[in-house]
VOPAKOL-680368 format. One record per residue (C-alpha): x, y, z; residue in one letter. Coordinates in steps of 0.25 Angstrom, whole numbers, plus 5000, padded with zeros to 4 digits. Layout:
// residues N
XYZA/...
END
This chain:
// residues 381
500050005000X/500550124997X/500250245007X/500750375008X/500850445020X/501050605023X/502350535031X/502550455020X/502550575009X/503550645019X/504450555019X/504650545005X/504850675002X/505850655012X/506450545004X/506350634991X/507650664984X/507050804981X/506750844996X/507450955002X/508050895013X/508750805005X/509050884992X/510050984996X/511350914987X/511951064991X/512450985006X/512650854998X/513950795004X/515250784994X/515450654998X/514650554990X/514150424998X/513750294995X/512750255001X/512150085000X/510750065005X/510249935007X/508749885007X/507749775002X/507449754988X/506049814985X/505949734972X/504749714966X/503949814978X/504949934976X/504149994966X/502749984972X/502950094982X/503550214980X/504050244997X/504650104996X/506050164998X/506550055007X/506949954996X/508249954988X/507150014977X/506750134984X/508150144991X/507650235002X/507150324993X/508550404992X/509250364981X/509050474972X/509350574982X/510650494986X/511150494972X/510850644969X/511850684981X/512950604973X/513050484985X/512850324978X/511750244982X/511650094982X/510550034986X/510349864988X/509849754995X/510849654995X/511649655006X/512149545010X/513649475009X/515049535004X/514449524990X/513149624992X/512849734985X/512949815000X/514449745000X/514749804988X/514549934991X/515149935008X/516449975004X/516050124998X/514750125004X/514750265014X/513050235020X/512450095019X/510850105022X/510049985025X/508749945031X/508449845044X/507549765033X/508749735024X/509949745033X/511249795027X/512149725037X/513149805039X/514349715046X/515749755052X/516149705042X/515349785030X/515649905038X/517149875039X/517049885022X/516149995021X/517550085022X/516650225016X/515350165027X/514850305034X/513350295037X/512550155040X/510950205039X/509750115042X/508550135034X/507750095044X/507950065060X/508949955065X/510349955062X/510649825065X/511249775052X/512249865056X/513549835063X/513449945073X/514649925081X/515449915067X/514750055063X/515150115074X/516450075075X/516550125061X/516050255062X/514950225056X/513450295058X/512450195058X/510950265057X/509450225055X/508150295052X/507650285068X/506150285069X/505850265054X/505250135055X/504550145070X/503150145067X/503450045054X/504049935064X/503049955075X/501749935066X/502249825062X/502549755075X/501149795080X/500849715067X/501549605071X/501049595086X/499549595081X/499949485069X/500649405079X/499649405092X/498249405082X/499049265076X/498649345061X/499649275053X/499149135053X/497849185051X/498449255037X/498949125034X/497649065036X/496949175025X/498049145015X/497948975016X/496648995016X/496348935028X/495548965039X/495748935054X/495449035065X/495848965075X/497248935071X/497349085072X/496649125084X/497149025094X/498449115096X/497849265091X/497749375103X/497449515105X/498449625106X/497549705118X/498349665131X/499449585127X/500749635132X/501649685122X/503149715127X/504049795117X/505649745118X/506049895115X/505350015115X/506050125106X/505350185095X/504550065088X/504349995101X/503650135108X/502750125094X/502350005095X/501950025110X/501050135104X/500550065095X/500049935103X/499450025117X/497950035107X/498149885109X/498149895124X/499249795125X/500149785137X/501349865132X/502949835137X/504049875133X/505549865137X/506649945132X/507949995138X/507350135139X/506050155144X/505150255136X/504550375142X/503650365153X/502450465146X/502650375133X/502550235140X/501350275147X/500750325135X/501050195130X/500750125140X/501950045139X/502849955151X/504149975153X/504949845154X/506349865162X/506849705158X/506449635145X/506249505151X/505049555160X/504349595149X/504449495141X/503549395148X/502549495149X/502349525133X/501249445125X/502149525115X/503549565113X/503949675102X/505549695100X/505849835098X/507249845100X/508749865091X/509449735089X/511049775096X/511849665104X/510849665114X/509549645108X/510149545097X/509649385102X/508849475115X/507549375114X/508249255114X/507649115118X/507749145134X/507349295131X/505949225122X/505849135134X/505249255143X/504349295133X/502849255136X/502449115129X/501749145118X/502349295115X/502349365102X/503549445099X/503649535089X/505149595084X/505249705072X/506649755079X/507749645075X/507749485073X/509149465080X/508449525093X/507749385093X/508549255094X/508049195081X/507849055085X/507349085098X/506049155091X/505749035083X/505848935094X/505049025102X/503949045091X/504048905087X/503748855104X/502648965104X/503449035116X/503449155105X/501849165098X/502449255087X/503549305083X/503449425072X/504349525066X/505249585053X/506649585060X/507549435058X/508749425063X/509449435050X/508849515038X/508349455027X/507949325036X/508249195030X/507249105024X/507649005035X/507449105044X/506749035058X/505849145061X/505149135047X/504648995052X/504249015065X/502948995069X/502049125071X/502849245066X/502549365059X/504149375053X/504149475042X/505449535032X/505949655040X/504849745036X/504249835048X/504949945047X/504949955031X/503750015029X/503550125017X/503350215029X/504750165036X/505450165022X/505050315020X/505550335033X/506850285033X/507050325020X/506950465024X/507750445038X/509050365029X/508850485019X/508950595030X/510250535037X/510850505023X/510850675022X/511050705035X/512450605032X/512850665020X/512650805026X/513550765040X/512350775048X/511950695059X/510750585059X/509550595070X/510150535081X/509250435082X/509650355069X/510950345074X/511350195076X/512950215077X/513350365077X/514850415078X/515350255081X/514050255092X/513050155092X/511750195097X/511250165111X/510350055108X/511549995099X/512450005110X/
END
C-alpha cells in the first residue's frame, strides 16, 4: 500500500537532491570521499514504491546528491567473504554505510584493511555488526540514526504479543489448507487484558511499547539499568524492577529491549529460560545473540517457552537450517520491523544529515554516537 503522509512528504524533501539544506556545493569539502553502502536487494519490489530507499535500488535516496559533490558511491548487497563486492572496495573505502537488516560486518580484520576508513554510519539502529572496540582503537566514528526506527519496532512487537497470546498463526494455517478446527486453535488463545508484560529494557522503544500496551490494562514491568522518570512511570503505569531475575517469574510476557554488547550476548540462557514462567511468551526484535539459540528451541520444543517470536537471528541472513525456523509456535520473521517505508524515509534522512554534517567537519547529535573520539558509548561500555 502505498501512503503518503504530511511526515512522510517532509521527509523526502528532506532527501531531495534539490533541498536547501543539502544543495550549497559552495562549502563542499575539497577532498572527494568514497563512500560504500551496503543494503538488501529490492529486485523485483524496487520499483513499486517510489520511498522504497532502503534497498540497493533506492540507495537511501542519496545517490544523485552524493555524486554531484564530486564523492564516489558504491552501492551493493554482497557482503560476505575476501571475494565480496564490500571486500573490493575496503582498501580506498573512506564511509561504509550499512543497515542491521543486511549487516555489513565490519571485523578487525576488515577494519585493519580499510587504510582510508574514517566514518562507519548505521542506516538504522544497532551497530553491532560493527567491531566497536577495533573502531575505537582506530580512530574511527561509528554513528546511527537514534530513534529512526522507535515507533517501527514497537508496532511491530505489540504485533507479535497479540499474534502469539490469540495462537493467530495456526488459525491462518487453518484458512489457507482449507481446514477447519476451532479447537486446535483456542485451547492455548488468551486475552492480552491482565497479563503481566515485563519489558528487559526500557529506552526508547521499550518506554513506547509500554505506552502502547496501558489501553490494554495489562500489568506492565520493566527492568533497565536506569530507571525512567517517576512523572513518566506513573503515567505509564509502569513497575520498576531492580533485579532481572525477579521479574522474570512474574511475566505471562517478556519483551527484550536491549543493545547486544558483552553483557547482554548469550544473557537468557537455558538457566536464565528456566526462571521464566511455564508456558511464557517471549518476544525479542532487539538481537538474536541475546538468546542462547539452542536453548530457545529446546525450550519451545518442551513447551516451558508457548511462543517465541521476533526479526533478530543471531546471525543475519539465517541459515535455512536454522533451529528457530522449526520450532514449534514461533512468529520468526527476516529482520523486517524496523524497515518500514516510514523507518527508511527516516534514516534515510538521518544518514544524509550526518553525511553533511561530515563533510563540513561538524559534529553529529550526540546521541548517534556509537564510538566518538576512540569512546564507546556508555551502554557499549
Amino acid at each position: 500500500m502505498a501512503m503518503k503522509s504530511a511526515a512522510s512528504s517532509a521527509i523526502r524533501s528532506l532527501l531531495s537532491s534539490s533541498s536547501s539544506t543539502f544543495s550549497r556545493n559552495l562549502h563542499a569539502p575539497a577532498e572527494r570521499k568514497k563512500i560504500v553502502g551496503v543494503f538488501y536487494k529490492g529486485g523485483e519490489y524496487a520499483k513499486l514504491n517510489p520511498n522504497f530507499v532502503g534497498c540497493v535500488e533506492g540507495a537511501l535516496g542519496i545517490r544523485e546528491w552524493l555524486e554531484s559533490l564530486g564523492h564516489q558511491y558504491i552501492v551493493t548487497d554482497d557482503k560476505e567473504g575476501p571475494n565480496s563486492e564490500l571486500d573490493k572496495h575496503l582498501h580506498d573505502a573512506h564511509i561504509i554505510i550499512s543497515t542491521p537488516f543486511h549487516p555489513a560486518y565490519v571485523t578487525a580484520e576488515r577494519i585493519k584493511k580499510a587504510k582510508n576508513l574514517e566514518l562507519l554510519l548505521t542506516a538504522g539502529i544497532g551497530s553491532d555488526h560493527v567491531d566497536l572496540k577495533a573502531a575505537a582503537a582506530a580512530g574511527l566514528t561509528v554513528a546511527e540514526v537514534t530513534g529512526s526506527n522507535v515507533v517501527s519496532v514497537a508496532e511491530d512487537e505489540l504485533l507479535r504479543i497479540l499474534v502469539l497470546v490469540r495462537n493467530f498463526l495456526p488459525g491462518y494455517h487453518q484458512a489457507v489448507n482449507g481446514e477447519w478446527n476451532v479447537a486446535g486453535i483456542a485451547h492455548r488463545a488468551y486475552d492480552l487484558e491482565g497479563k503481566t508484560i515485563g519489558t528487559v529494557g526500557a529506552g526508547r522503544i521499550g518506554k513506547l511499547l509500554l505506552q502502547r500496551l496501558k489501553p490494554f490494562n495489562c500489568n506492565l514491568l520493566y527492568y533497565d539499568r536506569l530507571r525512567m522518570n517517576p512523572e513518566l512511570e506513573k503515567e505509564i503505569g509502569a513497575k520498576f524492577e531492580e533485579e532481572l531475575d525477579a521479574m522474570l517469574p512474574k511475566c505471562d510476557v517478556i519483551v527484550i529491549n536491549m543493545p547486544l554488547t558483552e553483557q547482554t550476548r548469550g544473557l537468557f540462557d537455558k538457566n536464565r529460560i528456566a526462571k521464566c514462567k511455564k508456558g511464557v511468551v517471549i518476544v525479542n526484535n532487539a538481537r538474536g545473540a541475546i538468546m542462547d539459540t539452542q536453548a530457545i528451541a529446546d525450550a519451545c520444543t518442551s513447551g516451558h517457552v508457548a511462543g517465541y517470536g521476533g526479526d533478530v537471528w543471531p546471525v543475519q541472513p539465517a541459515p535455512k537450517d536454522h533451529p528457530w525456523r522449526f520450532m514449534p509456535n514461533h512468529a520468526m520473521t527476516p529482520h523486517i520491523s524496523g524497515t518500514t517505508i516510514d523507518a527508511q524515509l527516516r534514516y534515510a534522512a538521518g544518514v544524509k544529515d550526518m553525511l553533511d554534517r561530515h563533510f563540513r567537519g561538524e559534529d553529529f547529535p550526540e546521541q548517534n554516537y556509537i564510538v566518538k573520539e576512540g569512546q564507546l558509548a556508555s551502554q557499549y561500555r
